[in-house]
N, C-alpha and C positions, 0 to 999 in steps of 0.2 A: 391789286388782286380783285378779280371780280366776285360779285355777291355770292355766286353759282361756286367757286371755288372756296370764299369763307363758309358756306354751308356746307359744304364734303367735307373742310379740315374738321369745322365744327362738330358734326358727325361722327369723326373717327376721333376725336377727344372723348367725346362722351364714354365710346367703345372702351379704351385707355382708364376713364376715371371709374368705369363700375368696376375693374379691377380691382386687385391690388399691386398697384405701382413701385416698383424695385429696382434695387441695383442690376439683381438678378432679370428682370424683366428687360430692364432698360438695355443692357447688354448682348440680352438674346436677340429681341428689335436689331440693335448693329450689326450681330451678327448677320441676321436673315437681311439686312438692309445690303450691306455687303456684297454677300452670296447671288441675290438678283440681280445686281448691278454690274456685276462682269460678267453674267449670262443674257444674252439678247434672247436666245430662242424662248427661257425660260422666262425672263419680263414680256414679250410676247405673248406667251401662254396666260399671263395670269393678268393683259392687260387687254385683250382681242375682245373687243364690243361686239365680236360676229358670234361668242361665247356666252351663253346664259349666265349673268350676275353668280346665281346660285350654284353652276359647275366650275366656274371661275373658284369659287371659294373651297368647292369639293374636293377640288386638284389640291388647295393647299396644307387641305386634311392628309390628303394620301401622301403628299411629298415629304409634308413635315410633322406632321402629327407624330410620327412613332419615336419622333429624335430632340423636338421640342418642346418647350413646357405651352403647357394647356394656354395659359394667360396670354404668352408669345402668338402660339398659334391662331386663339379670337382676334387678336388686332389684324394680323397678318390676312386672317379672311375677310374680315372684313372689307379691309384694303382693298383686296381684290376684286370683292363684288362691290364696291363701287367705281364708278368710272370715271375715268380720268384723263388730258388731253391727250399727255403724252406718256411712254413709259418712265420717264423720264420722272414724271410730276409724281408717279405711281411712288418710285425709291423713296424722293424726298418728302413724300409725307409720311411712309414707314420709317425714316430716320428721324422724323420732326416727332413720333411718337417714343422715339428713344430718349431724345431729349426732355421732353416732356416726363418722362417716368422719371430720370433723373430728378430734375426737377421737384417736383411734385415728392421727392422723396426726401428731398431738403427741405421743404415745405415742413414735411412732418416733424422733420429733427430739429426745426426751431433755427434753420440756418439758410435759410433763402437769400435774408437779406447778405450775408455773409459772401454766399456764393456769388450776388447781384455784385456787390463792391469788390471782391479780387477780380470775378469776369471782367469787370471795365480796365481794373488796372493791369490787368495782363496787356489786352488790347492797347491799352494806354503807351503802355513798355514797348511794345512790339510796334505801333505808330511812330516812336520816337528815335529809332532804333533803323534806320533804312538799310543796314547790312544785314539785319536779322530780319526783316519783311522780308528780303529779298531772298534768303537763303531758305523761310518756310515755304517762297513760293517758286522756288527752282525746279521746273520739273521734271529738268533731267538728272534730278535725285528723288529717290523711289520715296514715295509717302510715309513709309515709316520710319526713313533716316532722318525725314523731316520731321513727323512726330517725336522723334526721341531726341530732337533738338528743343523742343520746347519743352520736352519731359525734362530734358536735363537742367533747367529755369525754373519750373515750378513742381516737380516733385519733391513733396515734403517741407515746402514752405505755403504750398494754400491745402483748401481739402482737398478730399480725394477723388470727390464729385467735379469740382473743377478741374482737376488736371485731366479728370476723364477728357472735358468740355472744352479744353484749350487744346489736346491731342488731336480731338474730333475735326475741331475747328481750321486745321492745318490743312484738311481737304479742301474746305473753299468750296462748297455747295452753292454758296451764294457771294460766286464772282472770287473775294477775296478773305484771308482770317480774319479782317476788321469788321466787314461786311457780313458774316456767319456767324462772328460775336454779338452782331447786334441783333442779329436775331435769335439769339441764346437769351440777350435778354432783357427782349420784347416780349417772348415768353415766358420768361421769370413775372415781369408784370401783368402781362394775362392773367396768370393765377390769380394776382389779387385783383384784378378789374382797373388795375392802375396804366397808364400813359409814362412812357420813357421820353423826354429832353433831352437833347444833348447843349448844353449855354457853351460856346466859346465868348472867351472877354481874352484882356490882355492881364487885366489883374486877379487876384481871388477877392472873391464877393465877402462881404462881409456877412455874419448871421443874420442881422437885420436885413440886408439883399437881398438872400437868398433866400427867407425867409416870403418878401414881397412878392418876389419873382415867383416863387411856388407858388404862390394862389392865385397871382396873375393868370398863369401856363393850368393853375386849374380847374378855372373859372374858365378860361375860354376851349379848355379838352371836354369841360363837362364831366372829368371823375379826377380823381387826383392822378398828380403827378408827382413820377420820380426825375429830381436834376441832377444829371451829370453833369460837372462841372469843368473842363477844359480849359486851365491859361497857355495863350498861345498870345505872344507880347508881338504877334507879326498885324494884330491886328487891332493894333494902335489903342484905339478906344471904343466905347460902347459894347456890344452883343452882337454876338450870333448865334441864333436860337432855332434849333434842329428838332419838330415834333410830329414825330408821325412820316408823313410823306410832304410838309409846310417846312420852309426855310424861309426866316424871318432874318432878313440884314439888315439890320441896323448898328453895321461895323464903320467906323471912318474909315478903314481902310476898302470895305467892301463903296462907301459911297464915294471915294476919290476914284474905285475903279468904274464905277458908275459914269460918272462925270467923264473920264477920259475917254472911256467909251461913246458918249455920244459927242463929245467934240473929233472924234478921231473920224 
């Protein structure tokens, strides 16, 4: 992501945190994130840099102001008056602020981390699982039959924030559900100023390990770190250590493919 982009998201977080961030808020966000998103003419309208910042945002009083809540409405203007590449980027920072309110709303209820650890292990399950990856990302079954396939997995066994977040996720804004999970919660640690790892090993770390390796991963991120911890026995021995946009292999199996590789 370029600088020029984290300062718009940044921007429009701010907008979001003078709120007050809700169920309710978060939902209207999806909604309106939605509703422009299968309208071209109308993501056009509210995305046209040949349009004054400020009429941009005008428009989004007169369309939606009489139908949505106040709170909805400010991010949503916002949005608009500022610019963006594509219309495209425009949706998924209105949905990123959905997310976000959700969020931010677990935060309050003392249940972030909560959210943080079933998010993964959703993702985890559905990694594991190659008939059900494949059947959320079928798209010639309509996104809600998809969503109500993962509803019918974690409804009423995580919260209700998460199941929102795992529904959501079946859309695949970013590529695939693993890949939108992780940015659910990259997010989760935003809030705290914290850094997401993902360690593959072949065995589980011990407390003392994991313990080392945390301060390892947050000494060299420079704030703390959250570790997820992934056994995957395909990769023999050592780590593989995922932070950020840095992939750190130091798998035997990653250095035997190493090796073949430059003998081949």
């Amino acid at each position: 992501m370029s600088a020029a982009a984290a300062s718009r998201l940044s921007a429009l977080d701010g907008v979001l945190d003078a709120r007050t961030p809700s169920v309710t808020l978060a939902l209207e966000l999806f909604e309106l994130a939605d509703a422009i998103a299968v309208q071209p003419a109308l993501r056009r309208a509210l995305t046209d840099p040949g349009t004054p910042d400020d009429a941009r945002a005008d428009l989004v009083g007169a369309l939606f102001g009489p139908r949505t809540g106040p709170d909805a409405v400010a991010v949503l203007a916002e949005t608009a008056r500022t610019r963006w590449s594509t219309p495209r980027e425009f949706v998924a920072a209105l949905e990123r602020q959905a997310v976000r309110a959700l969020l931010v709303t677990a935060q309050g209820n003392g249940e972030l981390d909560e959210v943080e650890d079933q998010l993964f292990h959703i993702e985890r399950l559905v990694d594991a699982h190659p008939d059900l990856r494949s059947a959320i990302s079928d798209r010639r079954s309509s996104l809600t039959a998809r969503a109500d396939l993962i509803g019918g997995l974690v409804d009423g066994r995580v919260l209700p924030v998460v199941a929102q977040l795992a529904r959501r996720a079946v859309a695949a804004h970013r590529r695939t559900f693993a890949l939108t999970v992780e940015e659910y919660l990259t997010l989760a640690a935003d809030l705290r100023s914290r850094a997401v790892a993902t360690v593959e090993v072949a065995r589980p770390l011990t407390d003392e390990q994991l313990d080392r390796l945390t301060t390892a991963l947050s000494r060299q991120a420079g704030r703390d770190v959250t570790v997820r911890v992934v056994v995957d026995p395909s990769v023999i021995g050592g780590a593989r250590v995922t932070l950020g946009d840095e992939v750190i292999e130091g798998t035997v199996a990653g250095r035997l493919h190493d090796a073949h590789r430059k003998l081949g």
